[in-house]
PASEBA-1860 file (N, C-alpha, C; in nm, 3 decimals):
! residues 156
1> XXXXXXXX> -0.808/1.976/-2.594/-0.721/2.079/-2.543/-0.577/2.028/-2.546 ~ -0.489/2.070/-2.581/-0.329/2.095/-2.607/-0.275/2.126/-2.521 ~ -0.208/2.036/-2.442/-0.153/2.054/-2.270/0.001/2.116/-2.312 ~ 0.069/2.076/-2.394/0.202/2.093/-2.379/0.287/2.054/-2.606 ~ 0.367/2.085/-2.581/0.427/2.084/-2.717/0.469/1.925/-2.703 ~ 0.490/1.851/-2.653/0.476/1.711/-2.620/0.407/1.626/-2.702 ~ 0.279/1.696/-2.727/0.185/1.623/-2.809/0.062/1.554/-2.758 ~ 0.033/1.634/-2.599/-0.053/1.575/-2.461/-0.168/1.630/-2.534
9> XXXXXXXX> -0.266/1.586/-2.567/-0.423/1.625/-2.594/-0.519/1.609/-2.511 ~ -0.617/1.629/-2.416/-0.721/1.576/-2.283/-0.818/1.667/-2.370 ~ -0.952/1.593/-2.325/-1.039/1.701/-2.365/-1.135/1.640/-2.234 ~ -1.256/1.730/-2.289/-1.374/1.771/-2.135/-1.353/1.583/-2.076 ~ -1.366/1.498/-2.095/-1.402/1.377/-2.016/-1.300/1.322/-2.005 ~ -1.165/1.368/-2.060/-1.054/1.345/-1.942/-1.058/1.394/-1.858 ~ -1.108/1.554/-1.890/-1.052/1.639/-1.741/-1.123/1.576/-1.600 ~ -1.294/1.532/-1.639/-1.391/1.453/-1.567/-1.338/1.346/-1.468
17> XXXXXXXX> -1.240/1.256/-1.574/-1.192/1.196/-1.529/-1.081/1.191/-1.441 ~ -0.993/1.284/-1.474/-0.870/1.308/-1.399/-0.911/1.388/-1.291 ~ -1.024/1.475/-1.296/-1.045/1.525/-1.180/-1.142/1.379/-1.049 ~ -1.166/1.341/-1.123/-1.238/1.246/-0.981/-1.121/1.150/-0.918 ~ -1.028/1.129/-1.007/-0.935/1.078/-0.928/-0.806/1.123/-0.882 ~ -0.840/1.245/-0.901/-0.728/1.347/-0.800/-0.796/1.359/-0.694 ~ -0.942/1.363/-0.706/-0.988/1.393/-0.566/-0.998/1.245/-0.490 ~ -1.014/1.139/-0.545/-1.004/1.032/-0.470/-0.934/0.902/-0.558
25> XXXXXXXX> -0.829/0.872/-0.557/-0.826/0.788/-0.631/-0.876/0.659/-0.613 ~ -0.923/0.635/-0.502/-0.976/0.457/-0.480/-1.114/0.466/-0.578 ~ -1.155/0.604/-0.655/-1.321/0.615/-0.680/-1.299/0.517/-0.800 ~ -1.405/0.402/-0.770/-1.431/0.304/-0.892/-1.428/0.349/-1.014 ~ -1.400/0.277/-1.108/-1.404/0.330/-1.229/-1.547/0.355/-1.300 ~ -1.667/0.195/-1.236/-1.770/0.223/-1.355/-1.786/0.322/-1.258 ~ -1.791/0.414/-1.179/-1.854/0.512/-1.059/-1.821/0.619/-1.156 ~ -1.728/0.623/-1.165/-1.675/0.749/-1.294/-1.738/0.717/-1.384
33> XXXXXXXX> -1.759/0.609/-1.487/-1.801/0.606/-1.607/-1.947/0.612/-1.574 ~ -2.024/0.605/-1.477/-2.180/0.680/-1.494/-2.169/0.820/-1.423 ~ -2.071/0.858/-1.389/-2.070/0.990/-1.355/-2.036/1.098/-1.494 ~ -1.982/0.986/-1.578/-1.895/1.089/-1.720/-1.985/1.070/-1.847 ~ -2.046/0.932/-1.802/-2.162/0.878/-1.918/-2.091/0.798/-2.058 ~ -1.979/0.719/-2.044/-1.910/0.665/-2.101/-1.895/0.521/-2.036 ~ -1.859/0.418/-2.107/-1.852/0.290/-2.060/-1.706/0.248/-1.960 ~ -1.694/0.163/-1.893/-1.560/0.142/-1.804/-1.480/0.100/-1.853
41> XXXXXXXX> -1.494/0.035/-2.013/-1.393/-0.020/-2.067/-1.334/0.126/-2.137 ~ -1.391/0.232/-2.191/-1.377/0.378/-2.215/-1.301/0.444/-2.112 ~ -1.284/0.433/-2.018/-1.269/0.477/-1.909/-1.111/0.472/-1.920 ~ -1.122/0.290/-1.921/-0.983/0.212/-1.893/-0.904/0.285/-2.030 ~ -0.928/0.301/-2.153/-0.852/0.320/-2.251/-0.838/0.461/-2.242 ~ -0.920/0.541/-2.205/-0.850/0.663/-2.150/-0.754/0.695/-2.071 ~ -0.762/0.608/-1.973/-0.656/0.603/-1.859/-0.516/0.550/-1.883 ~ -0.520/0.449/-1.990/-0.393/0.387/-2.054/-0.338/0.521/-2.142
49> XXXXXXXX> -0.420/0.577/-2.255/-0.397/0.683/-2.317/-0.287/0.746/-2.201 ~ -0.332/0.811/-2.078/-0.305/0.957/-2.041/-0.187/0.872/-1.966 ~ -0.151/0.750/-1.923/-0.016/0.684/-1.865/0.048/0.709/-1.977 ~ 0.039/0.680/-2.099/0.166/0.666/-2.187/0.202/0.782/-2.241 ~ 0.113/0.855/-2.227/0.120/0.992/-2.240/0.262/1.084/-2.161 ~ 0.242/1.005/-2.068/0.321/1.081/-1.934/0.260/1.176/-1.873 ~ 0.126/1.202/-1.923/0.054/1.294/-1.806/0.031/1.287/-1.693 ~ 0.007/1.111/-1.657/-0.036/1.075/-1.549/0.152/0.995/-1.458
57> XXXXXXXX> 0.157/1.030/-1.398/0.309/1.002/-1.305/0.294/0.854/-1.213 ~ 0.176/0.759/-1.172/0.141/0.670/-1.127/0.002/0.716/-1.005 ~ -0.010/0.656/-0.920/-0.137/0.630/-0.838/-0.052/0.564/-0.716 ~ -0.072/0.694/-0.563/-0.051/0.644/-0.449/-0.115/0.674/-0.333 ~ -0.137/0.556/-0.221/-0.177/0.624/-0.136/-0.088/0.729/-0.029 ~ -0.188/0.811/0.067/-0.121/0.895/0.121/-0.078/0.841/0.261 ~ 0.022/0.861/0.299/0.017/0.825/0.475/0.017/1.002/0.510 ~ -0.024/0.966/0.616/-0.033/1.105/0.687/0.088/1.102/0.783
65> XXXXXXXX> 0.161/1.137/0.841/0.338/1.152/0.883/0.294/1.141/1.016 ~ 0.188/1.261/1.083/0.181/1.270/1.175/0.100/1.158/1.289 ~ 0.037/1.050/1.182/-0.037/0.944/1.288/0.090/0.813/1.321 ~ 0.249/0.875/1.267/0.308/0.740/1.303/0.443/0.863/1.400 ~ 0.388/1.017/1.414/0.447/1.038/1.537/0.558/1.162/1.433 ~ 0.515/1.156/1.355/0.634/1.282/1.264/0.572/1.389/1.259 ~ 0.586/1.482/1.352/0.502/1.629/1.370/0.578/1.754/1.359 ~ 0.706/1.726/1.304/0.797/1.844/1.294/0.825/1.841/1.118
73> XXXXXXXX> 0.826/1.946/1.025/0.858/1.985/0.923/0.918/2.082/0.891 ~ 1.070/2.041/0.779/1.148/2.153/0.789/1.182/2.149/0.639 ~ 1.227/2.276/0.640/1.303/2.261/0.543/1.477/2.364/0.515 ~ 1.502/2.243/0.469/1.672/2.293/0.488/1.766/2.353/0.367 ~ 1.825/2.449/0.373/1.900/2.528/0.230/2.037/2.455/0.231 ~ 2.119/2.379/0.173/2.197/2.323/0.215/2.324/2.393/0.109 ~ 2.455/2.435/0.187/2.542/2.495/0.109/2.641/2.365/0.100 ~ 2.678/2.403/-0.032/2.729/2.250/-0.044/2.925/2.356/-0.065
81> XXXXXXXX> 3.034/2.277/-0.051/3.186/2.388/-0.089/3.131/2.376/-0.237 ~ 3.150/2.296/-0.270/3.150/2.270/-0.439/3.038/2.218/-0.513 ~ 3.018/2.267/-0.633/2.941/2.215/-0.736/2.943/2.064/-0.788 ~ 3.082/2.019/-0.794/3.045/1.857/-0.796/3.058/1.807/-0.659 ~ 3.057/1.816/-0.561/2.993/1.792/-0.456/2.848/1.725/-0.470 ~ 2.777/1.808/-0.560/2.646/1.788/-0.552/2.585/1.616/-0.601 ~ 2.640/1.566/-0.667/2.577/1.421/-0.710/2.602/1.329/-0.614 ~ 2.731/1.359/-0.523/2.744/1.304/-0.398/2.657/1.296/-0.290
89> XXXXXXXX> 2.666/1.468/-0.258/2.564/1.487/-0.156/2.432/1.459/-0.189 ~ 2.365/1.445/-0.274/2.246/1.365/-0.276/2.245/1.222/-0.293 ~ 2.339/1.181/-0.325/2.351/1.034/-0.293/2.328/1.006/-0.126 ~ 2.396/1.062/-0.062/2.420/1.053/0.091/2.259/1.120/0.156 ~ 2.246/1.189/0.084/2.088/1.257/0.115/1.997/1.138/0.139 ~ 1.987/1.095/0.005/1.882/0.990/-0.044/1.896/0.853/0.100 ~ 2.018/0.834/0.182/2.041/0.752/0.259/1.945/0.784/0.369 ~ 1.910/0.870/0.473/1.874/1.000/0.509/1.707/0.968/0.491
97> XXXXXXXX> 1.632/0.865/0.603/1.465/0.798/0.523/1.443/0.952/0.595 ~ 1.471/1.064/0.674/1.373/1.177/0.735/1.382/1.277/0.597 ~ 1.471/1.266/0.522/1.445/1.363/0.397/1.356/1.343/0.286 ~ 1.271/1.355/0.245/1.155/1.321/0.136/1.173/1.409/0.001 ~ 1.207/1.493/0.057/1.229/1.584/-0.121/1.366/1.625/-0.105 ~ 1.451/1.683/-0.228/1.533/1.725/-0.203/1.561/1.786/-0.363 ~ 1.618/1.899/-0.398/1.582/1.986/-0.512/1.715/2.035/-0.535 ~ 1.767/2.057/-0.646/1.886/2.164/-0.698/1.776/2.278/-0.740
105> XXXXXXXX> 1.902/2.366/-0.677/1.776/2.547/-0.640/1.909/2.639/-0.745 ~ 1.825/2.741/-0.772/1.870/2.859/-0.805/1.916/2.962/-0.656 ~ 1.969/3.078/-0.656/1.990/3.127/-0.545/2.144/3.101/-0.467 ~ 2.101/3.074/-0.322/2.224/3.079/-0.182/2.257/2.933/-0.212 ~ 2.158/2.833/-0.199/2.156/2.732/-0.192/2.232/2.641/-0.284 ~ 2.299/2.513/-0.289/2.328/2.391/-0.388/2.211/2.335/-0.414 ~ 2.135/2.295/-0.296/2.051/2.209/-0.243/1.945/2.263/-0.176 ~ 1.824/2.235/-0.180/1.704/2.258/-0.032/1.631/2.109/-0.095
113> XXXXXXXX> 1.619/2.080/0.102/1.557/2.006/0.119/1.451/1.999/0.230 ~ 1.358/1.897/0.201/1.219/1.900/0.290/1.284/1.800/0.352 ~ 1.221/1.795/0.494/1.275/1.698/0.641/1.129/1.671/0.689 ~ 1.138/1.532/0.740/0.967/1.533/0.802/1.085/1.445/0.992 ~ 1.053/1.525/1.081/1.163/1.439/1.230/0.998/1.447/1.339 ~ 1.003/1.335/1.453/0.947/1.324/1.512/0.931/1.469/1.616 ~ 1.051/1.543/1.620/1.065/1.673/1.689/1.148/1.769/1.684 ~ 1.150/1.880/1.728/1.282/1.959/1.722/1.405/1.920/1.757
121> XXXXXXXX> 1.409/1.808/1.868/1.522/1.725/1.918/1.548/1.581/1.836 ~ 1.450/1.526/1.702/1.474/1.453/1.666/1.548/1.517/1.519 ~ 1.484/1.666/1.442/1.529/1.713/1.349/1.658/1.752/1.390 ~ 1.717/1.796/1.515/1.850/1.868/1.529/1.909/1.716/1.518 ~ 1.912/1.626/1.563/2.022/1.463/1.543/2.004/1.475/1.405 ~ 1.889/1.475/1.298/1.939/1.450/1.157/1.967/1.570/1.101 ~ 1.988/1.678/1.121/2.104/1.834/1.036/2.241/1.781/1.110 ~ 2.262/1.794/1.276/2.389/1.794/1.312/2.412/1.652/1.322
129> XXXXXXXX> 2.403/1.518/1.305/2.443/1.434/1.291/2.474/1.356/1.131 ~ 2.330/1.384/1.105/2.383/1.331/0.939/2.355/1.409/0.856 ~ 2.293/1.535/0.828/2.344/1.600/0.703/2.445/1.674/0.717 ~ 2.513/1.743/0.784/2.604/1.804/0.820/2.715/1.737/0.856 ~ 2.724/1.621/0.841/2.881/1.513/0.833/2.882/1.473/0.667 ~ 2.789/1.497/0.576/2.782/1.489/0.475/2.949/1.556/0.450 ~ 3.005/1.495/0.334/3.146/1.560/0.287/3.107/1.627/0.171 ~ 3.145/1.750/0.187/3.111/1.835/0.091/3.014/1.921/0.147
137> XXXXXXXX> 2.941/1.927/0.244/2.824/2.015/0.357/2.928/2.153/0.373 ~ 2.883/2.241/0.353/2.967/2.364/0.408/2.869/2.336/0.511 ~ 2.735/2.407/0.527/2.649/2.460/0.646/2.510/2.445/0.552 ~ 2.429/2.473/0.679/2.277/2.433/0.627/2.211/2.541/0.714 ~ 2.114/2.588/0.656/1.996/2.688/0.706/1.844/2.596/0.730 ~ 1.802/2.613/0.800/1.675/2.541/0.822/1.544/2.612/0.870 ~ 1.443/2.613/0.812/1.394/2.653/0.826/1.219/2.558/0.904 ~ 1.186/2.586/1.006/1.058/2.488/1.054/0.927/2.573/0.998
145> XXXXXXXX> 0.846/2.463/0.948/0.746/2.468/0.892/0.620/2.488/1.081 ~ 0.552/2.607/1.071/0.466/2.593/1.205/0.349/2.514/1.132 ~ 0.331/2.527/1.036/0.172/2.482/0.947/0.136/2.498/0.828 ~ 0.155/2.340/0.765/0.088/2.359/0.607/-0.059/2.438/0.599 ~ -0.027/2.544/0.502/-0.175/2.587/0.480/-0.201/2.543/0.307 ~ -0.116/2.565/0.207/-0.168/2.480/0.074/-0.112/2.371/0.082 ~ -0.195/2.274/0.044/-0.120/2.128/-0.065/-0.221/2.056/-0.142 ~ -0.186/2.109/-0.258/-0.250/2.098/-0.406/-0.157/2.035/-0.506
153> XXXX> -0.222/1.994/-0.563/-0.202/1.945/-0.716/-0.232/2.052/-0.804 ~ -0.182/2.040/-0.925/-0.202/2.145/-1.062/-0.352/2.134/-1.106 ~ -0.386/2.232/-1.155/-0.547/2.245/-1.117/-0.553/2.144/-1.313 ~ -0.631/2.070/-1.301/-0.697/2.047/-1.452/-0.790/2.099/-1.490
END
C-alpha cells in the first residue's frame, strides 16, 4: 500500500506491526514476530525500513500529567501585534516548561497553544505572568479543557 507521494510503501505485516506497537510499544519484538509469523530479525529490518522512511517519528514513553499534580488543561489563542513577532514569541514560548504544544493557526489567532498548570490559580500566574509579558503578546484567549474525551493516533 502507497502511503504518500514520498515513496512510503507498508503492506499487511507492517500494518501488524505498527499496529502492536501503537498499542503498546514496550510489546517484545519476537512477541510480534509470532504474532505476525515472521522472524525478529524480519521484524527488526522492517522497523529500520519504516524509521528511514520517516513514517515512524521515534518511540516514547507516556507520563500521565496528572499523577505529578497537573490537572488543569488549556488552551490558549494567542494574538501576537505583528507577524514577525512570531519567531520571537515562540522562542519565549518554548522557555515556558507549562506549554507543550504550540502551533501557527489560520484564523484570529498568530499562535494557539496547549498549557498543562497544576490549577486555575497556577494557569492564571503562567497567561498573566509569563505569556502575556511576552513582547509582542497583544492578548490571549484561553480556553479550559473540562475533559479529554479523544486521544488517538492516525488509524493504520
Amino acid at each position: 500500500m502507497k502511503i504518500n507521494d514520498n515513496g512510503i510503501y507498508i503492506d499487511g505485516i507492517d500494518k501488524k506491526i505498527l499496529r502492536a506497537l501503537m498499542h503498546d510499544a514496550r510489546t517484545p519484538i519476537l512477541e510480534i514476530a509470532r504474532n505476525v509469523g515472521i522472524s525478529g530479525a524480519a521484524i527488526h529490518q522492517r522497523l529500520k525500513k519504516l524509521e528511514k522512511s520517516g513514517l515512524l517519528a521515534g518511540s516514547k514513553f507516556i507520563i500521565n500529567p496528572k499523577a505529578l499534580g497537573y490537572t488543569t488543561m488549556a488552551f490558549v489563542g494567542v494574538y501576537l501585534d505583528k507577524a514577525i513577532s512570531n519567531p520571537e514569541a515562540v522562542k519565549q514560548l518554548k522557555k515556558i516548561p507549562e506549554v507543550i504544544e504550540c502551533h501557527y493557526t489560520t484564523g484570529n489567532w498568530s499562535i494557539f497553544i496547549k498549557i498543562l498548570s497544576k490549577n486555575n490559580e497556577h494557569l492564571m500566574h503562567v497567561l498573566n505572568s509569563e505569556i502575556q509579558s511576552i513582547k509582542g503578546v497583544s492578548r490571549t484567549e484561553t480556553f479550559i479543557s473540562l475533559q479529554e474525551q479523544i486521544n488517538r493516533q492516525i488509524k493504520i
